[in-house]
C-alpha positions as CSV (number, residue, x, y, z in Angstrom):
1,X,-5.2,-86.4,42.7
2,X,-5.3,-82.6,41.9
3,X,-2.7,-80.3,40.4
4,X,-3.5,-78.0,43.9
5,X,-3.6,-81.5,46.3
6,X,-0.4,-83.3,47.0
7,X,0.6,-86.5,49.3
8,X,1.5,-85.9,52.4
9,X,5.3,-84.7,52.6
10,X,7.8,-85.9,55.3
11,X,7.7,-82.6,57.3
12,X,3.8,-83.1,57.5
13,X,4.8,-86.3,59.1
14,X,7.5,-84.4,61.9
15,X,4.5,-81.8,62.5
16,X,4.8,-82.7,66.4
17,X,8.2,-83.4,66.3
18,X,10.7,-82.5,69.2
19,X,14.0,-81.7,67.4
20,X,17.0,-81.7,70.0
21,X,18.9,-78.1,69.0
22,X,21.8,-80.3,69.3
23,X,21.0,-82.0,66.5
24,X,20.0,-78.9,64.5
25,X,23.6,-77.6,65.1
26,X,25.1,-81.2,64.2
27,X,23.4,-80.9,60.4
28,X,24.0,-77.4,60.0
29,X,28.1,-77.8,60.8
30,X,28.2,-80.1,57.9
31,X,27.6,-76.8,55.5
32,X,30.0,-75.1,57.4
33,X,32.8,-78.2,57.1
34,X,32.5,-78.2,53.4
35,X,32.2,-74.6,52.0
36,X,35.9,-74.1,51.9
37,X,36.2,-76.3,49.1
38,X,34.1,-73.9,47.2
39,X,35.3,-70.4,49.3
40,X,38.9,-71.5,49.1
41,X,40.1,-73.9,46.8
42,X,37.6,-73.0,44.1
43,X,36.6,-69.7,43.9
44,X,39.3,-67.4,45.5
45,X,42.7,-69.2,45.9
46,X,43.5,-72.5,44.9
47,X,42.2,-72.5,41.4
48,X,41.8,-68.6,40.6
49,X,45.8,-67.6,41.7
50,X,47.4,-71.0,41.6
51,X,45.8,-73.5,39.0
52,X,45.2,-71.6,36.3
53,X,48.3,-68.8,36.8
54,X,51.6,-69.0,35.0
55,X,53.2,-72.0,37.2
56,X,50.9,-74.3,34.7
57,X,51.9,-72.5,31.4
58,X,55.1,-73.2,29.3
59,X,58.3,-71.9,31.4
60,X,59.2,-70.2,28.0
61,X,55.7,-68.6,27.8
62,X,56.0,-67.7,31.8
63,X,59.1,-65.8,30.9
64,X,57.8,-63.4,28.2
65,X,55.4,-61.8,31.2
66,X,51.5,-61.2,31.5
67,X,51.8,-58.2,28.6
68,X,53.2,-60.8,25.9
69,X,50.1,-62.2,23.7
70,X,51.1,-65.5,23.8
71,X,51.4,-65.4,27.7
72,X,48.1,-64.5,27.6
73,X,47.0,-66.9,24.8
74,X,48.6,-69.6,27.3
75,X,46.6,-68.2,30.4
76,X,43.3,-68.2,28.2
77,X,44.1,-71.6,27.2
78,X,44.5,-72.9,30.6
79,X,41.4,-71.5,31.8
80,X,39.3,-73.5,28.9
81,X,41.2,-76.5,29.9
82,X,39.7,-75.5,33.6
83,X,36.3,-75.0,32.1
84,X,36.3,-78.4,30.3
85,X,36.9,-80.0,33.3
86,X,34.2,-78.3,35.0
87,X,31.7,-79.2,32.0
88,X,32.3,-83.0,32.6
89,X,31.4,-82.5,36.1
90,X,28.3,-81.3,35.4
91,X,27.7,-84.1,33.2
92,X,28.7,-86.4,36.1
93,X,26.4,-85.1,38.3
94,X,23.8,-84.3,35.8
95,X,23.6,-88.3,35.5
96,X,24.5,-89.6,39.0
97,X,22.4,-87.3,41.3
98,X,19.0,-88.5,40.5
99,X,20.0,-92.0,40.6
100,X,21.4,-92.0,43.8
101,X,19.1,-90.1,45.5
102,X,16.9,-91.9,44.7
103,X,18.2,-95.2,46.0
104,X,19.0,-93.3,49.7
105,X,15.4,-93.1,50.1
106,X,14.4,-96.7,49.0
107,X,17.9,-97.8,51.4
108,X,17.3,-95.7,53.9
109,X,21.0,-94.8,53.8
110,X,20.9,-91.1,53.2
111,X,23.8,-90.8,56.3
112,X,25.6,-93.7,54.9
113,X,25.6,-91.9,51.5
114,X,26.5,-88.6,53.1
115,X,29.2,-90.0,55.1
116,X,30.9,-91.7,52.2
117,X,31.0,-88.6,49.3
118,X,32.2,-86.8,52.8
119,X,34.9,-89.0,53.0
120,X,35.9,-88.5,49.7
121,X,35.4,-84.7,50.0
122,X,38.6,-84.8,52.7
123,X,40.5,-87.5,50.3
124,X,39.7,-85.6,47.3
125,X,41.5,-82.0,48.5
126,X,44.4,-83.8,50.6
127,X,45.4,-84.9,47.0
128,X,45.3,-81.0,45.9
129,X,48.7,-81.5,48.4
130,X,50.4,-83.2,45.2
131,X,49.8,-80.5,42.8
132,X,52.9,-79.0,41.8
133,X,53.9,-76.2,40.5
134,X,54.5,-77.7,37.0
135,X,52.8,-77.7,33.7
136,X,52.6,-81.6,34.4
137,X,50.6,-81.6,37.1
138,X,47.8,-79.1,35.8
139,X,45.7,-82.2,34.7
140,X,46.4,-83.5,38.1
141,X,44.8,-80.6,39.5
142,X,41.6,-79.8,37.0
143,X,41.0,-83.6,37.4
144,X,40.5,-83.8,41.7
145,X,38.8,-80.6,41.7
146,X,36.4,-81.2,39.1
147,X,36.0,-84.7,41.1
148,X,35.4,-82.7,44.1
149,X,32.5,-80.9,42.4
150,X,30.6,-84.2,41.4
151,X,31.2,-85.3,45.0
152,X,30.4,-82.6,46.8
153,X,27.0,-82.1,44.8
154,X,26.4,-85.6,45.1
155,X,26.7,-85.5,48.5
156,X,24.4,-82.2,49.5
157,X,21.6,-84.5,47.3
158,X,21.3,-86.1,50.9
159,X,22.2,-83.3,52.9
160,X,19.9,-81.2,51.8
161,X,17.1,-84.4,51.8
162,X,18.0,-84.8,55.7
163,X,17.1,-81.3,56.3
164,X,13.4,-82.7,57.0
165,X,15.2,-84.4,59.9
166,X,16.2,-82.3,61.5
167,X,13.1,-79.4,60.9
168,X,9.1,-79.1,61.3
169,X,6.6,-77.1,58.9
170,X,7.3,-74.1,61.4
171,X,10.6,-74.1,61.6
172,X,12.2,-75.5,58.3
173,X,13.0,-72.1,56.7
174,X,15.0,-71.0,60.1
175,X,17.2,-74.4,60.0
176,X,17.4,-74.1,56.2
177,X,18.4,-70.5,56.5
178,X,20.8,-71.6,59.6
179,X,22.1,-73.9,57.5
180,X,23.3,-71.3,54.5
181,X,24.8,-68.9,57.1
182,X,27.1,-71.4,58.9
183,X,28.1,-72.3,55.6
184,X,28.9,-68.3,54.4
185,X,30.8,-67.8,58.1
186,X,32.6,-70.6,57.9
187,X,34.2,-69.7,54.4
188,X,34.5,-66.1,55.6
189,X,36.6,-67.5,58.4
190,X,38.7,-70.1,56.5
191,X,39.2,-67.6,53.9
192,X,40.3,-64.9,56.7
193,X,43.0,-67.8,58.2
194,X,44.2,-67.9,54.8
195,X,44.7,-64.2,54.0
196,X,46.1,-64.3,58.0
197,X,48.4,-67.0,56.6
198,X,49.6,-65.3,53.5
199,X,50.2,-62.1,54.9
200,X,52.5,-63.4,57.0
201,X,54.4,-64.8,54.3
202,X,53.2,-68.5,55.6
203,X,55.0,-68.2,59.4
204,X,58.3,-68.4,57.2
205,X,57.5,-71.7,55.8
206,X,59.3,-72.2,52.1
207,X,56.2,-71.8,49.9
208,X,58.4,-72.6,46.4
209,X,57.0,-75.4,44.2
210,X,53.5,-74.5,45.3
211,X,54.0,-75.7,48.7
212,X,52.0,-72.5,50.3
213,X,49.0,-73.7,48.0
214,X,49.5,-77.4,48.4
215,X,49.2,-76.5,52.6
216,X,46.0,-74.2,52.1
217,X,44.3,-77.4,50.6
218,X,45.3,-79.9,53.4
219,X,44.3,-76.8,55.6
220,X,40.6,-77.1,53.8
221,X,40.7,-81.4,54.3
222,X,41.5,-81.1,58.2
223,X,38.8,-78.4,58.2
224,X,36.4,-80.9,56.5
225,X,37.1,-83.7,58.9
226,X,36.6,-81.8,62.1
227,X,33.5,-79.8,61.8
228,X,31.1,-82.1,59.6
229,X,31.5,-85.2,62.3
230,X,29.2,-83.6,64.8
231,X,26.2,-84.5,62.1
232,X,27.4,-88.5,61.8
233,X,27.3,-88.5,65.9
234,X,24.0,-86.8,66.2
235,X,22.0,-87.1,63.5
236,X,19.9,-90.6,63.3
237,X,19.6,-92.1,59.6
238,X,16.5,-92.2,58.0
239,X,14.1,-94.9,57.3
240,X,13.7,-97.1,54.0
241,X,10.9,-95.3,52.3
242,X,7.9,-97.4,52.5
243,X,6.4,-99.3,49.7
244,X,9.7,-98.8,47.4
245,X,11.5,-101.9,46.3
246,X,15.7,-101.9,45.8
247,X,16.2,-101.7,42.0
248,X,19.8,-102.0,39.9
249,X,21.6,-99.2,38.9
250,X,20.8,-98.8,35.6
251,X,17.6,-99.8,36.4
252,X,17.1,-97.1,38.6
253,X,17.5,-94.5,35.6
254,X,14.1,-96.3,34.4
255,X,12.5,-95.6,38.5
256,X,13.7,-92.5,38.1
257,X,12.0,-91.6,34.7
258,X,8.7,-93.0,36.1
259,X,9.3,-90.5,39.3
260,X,9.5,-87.5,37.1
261,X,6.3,-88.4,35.1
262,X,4.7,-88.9,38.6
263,X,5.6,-85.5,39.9
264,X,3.6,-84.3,36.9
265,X,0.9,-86.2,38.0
266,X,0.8,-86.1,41.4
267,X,2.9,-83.2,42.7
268,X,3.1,-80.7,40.0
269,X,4.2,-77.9,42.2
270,X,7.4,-80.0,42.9
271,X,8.0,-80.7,39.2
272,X,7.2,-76.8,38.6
273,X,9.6,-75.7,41.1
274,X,12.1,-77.9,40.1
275,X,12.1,-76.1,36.8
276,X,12.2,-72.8,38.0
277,X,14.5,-73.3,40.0
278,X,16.9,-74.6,37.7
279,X,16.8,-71.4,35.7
280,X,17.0,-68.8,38.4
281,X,19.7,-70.7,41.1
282,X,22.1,-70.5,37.8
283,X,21.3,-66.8,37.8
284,X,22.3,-67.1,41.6
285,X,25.7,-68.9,40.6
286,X,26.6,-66.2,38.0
287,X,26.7,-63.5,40.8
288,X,29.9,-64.9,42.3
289,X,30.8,-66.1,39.2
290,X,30.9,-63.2,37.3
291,X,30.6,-60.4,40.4
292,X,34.4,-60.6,40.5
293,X,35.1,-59.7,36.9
294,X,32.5,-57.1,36.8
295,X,34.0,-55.3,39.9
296,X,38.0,-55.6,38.4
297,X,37.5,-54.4,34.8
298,X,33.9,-52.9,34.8
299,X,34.7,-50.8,38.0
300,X,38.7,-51.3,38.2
301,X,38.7,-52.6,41.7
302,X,42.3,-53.2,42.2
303,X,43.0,-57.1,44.1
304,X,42.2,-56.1,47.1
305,X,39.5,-54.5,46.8
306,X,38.1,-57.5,45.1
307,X,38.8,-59.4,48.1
308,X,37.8,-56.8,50.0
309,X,34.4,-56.9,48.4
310,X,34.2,-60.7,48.6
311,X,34.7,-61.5,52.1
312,X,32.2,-58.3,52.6
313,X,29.5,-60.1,50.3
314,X,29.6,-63.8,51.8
315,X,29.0,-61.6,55.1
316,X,26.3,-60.3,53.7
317,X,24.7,-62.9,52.3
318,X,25.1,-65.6,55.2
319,X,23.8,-62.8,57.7
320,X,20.4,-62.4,55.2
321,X,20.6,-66.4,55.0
322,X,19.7,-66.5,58.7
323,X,17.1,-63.6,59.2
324,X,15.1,-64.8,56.4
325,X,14.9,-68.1,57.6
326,X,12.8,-66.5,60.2
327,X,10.6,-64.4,57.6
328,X,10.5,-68.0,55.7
329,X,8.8,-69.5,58.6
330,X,6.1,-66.4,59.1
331,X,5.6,-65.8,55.3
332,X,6.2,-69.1,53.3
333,X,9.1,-69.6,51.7
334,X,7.9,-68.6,48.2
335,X,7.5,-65.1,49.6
336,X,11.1,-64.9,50.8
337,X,12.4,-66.3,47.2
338,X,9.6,-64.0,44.9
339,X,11.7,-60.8,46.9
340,X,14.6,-61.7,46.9
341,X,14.6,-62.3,43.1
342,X,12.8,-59.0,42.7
343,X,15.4,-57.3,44.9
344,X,18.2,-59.0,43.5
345,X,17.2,-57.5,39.8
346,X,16.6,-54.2,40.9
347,X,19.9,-53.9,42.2
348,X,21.6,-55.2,39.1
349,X,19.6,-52.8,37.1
350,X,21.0,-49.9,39.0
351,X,24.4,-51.3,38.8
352,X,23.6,-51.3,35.2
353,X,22.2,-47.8,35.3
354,X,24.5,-46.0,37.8
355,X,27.7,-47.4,36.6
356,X,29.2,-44.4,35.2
357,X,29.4,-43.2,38.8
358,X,32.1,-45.6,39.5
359,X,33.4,-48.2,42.3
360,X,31.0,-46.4,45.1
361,X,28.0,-47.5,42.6
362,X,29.6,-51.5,43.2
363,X,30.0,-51.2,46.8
364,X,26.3,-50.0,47.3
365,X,24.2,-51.6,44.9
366,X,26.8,-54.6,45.0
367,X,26.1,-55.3,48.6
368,X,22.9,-54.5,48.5
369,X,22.2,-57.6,45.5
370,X,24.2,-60.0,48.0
371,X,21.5,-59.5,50.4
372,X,18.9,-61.0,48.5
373,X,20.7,-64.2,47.5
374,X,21.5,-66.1,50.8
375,X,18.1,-65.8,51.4
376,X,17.2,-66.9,47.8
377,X,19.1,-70.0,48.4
378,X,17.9,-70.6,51.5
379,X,14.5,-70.3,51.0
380,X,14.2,-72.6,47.8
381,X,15.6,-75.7,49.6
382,X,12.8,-74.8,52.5
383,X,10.3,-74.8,50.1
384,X,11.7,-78.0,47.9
385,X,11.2,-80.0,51.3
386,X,7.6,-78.3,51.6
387,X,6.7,-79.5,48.7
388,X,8.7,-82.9,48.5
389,X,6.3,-86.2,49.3
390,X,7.3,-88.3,52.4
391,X,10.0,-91.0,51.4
392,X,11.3,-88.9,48.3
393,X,13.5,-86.7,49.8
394,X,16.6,-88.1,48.4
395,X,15.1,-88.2,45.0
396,X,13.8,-85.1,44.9
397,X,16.9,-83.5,46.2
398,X,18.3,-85.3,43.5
399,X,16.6,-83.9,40.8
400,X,17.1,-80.5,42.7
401,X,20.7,-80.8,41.8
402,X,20.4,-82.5,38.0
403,X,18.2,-80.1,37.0
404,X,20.3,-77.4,38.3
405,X,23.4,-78.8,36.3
406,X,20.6,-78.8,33.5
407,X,20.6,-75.1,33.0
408,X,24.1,-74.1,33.8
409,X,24.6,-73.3,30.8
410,X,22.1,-70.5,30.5
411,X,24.1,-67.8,32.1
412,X,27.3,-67.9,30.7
413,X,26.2,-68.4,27.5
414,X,24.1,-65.4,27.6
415,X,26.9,-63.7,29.6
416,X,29.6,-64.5,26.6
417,X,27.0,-63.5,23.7
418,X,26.0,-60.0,25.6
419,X,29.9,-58.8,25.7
420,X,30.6,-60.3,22.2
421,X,27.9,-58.1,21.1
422,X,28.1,-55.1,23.3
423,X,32.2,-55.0,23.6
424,X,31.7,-54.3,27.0
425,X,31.7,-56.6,30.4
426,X,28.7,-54.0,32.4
427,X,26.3,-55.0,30.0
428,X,27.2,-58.8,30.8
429,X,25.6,-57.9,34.1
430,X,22.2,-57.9,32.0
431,X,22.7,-61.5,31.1
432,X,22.8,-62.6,35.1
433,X,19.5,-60.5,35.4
434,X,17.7,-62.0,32.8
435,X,18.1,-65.5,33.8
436,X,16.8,-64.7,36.6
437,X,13.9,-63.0,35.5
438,X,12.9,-66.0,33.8
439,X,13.3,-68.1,36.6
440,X,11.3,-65.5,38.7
441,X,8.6,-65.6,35.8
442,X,8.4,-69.2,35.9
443,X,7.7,-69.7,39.5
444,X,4.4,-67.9,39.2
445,X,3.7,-71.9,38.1
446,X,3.9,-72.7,41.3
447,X,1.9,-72.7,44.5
448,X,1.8,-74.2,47.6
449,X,-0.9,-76.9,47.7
450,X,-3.1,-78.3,50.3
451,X,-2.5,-81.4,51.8
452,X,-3.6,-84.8,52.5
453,X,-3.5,-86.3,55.3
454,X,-0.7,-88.7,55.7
């Protein structure tokens, strides 16, 4: 078979396809249901002002205040210890995801699968309730939320495979692209409730020892529970994939090893893009990474404002998701993803270039970035399950998220190297562009190929 010919792929086989809306709605809740745990309790609250602030450091260090050195010395320390536990994640993941993809699709238990790391999603952050303020119970902490990350990757390896459920060839980038912007609004909103919350000092509830923290987290779990059930009532499970027999677990790393060399060979646009991707969606990561930093001491954005900007940019960015699902659809998906890398490193250039003109510069070009990376993501999991063969899904989507955890690495190493050498965060901004360049210059590799018939 031909690099440009490929076996039929599962949405070939739901061309005529009647897809109940309800259904649609039911899948796409799911990514609104879980992106707390990242809006929340990962990026802007729970870990960023409560974990790794002075309630975890020495109560002798905590005293000498955040101008002593070795208060900050502690701080810097307890953010590595953070990191490390995010770095075994990865490796978690970067070893799990494959695997168990791939034995959903020879199962057929993609929901099952989905329903059990969902589970432990809501088990997972109602432990975050027994986190106390105490140097003690930092480990505690570092420990379920790095948990949370294998899990919840390990689970969207068969969400993101059951998106051919509930989709067609014409109308996969639209429920993708639904899909991302429920996910944005919902963490826009669950982030709002708890700024709501906090600004009214918690409805007078004692928040000493953590508690206000340790609430926000069971908040996220009940959130969790309610709005991803719709997609275990209404979406059916999958069939086994055909002609696949049940293997052991560690022989399924061996399947898995033959799968990859049969990509090459038979589906090399997959096996391209999954490559490509790897590089550019860690580019995408090290927006809101970094974005945060590079508005408070690049631009001196007071808290805020940071805030401010952040609530403004999932907006952005989930509203994008959704209209270019549409532009998906009419143009291909690899259209949608070659602009939206080429806007999004435009706009870093001139936050680059225009930088001296202060926080307006941020706002503009800031925004502007964050319009092209909803749509980014979006459009590459469209076009992973336009390229994925029928019955691989799982895999596939698998390797979508290994290789991803593959190339984390890229950006902040090159983010860490630029602002050793350079002495100043702006330029840092450079290293997010350029992994995403490369990404960008790498999917010129790939192409949508013709089909078989099934």
């Amino acid at each position: 078979m031909s690099e440009n010919t490929a076996p039929a792929t599962g949405l070939d086989l739901q061309a005529d396809a009647d897809i109940p809306r309800k259904r649609v709605l039911a899948w796409a809740l799911w990514d609104w249901g879980t992106q707390p745990l990242n809006t929340v309790l990962i990026t802007f609250v729970f870990a960023a002002s409560y974990l790794t602030g002075a309630d975890f450091i020495d109560p002798a260090l905590a005293e000498l205040g955040p101008d002593h050195p070795d208060h900050a010395r502690a701080l810097a320390e307890l953010a590595a210890n953070y990191g490390y536990a995010g770095f075994v994640a990865g490796i978690a993941v970067l070893l799990l995801a494959p695997v168990i993809g791939q034995r959903a699709d020879v199962t057929g238990r993609r929901k099952k699968w989905l329903a059990g790391t969902t589970l432990a999603l809501v088990l997972l952050q109602f432990g975050l309730f027994f986190v106390y303020a105490d140097p003690t119970y930092f480990w505690l902490g570092a420990i379920l939320i790095g948990l949370m990350q294998v899990v919840q990757d390990v689970a969207g390896v068969n969400y993101n495979a059951m998106l051919v459920s509930v989709s067609t060839p014409r109308t996969v980038g639209k429920v993708s692209g639904l899909g991302w912007a429920m996910g944005y609004v919902g963490g826009i909103v669950a982030l709002g409730a708890v700024v709501v919350a906090n600004t009214v000092d918690f409805w007078g509830m004692p928040t000493d020892n953590g508690l206000g923290y340790r609430v926000i987290a069971v908040f996220c779990a009940v959130w969790t529970v309610i709005f991803t059930l719709p997609l275990f009532l209404h979406v059916p499970e999958t069939p086994p994939a055909a002609g696949r027999a049940p293997a052991g677990f560690l022989r399924s790393y061996a399947v898995v090893a033959k799968d990859i060399a049969g990509l090459w060979r038979d589906a090399r646009p997959t096996f391209w893009f999954l490559v490509a991707s790897a590089i550019y969606r860690d580019g995408l990561t090290g927006v809101f990474t970094y974005g945060a930093i590079i508005a408070a001491q690049a631009f001196h954005f007071p808290e805020a404002s940071v805030q401010a900007f952040g609530l403004a940019a999932l907006f952005v960015a989930g509203a994008a998701a959704f209209v270019a699902g549409f532009l998906d659809d009419r143009f291909g998906s690899r259209a949608v993803v070659v602009v939206s890398l080429v806007g999004m490193v435009l706009s870093g250039l001139a936050i680059v270039a225009l930088h001296p003109l202060g926080a307006t510069v941020f706002w503009a070009a800031g925004l502007f970035l964050c319009l092209f990376v909803g749509p980014a993501q979006a459009s590459s999991r469209s076009f992973l399950a336009r390229l994925t063969p029928a019955g691989r899904e799982s895999e596939v989507f698998g390797l979508y998220a290994t290789t991803g955890r593959a190339a984390s690495f890229l950006t902040p190493l090159l983010w860490g190297l630029v602002i050793h050498l350079t002495g100043a965060i702006i330029w840092g901004t450079l290293a997010v562009l350029l992994v995403v360049l490369v990404g960008l210059l790498m999917l010129a590799l790939v192409r949508q190929p013709s089909r078989t018939t099934p």
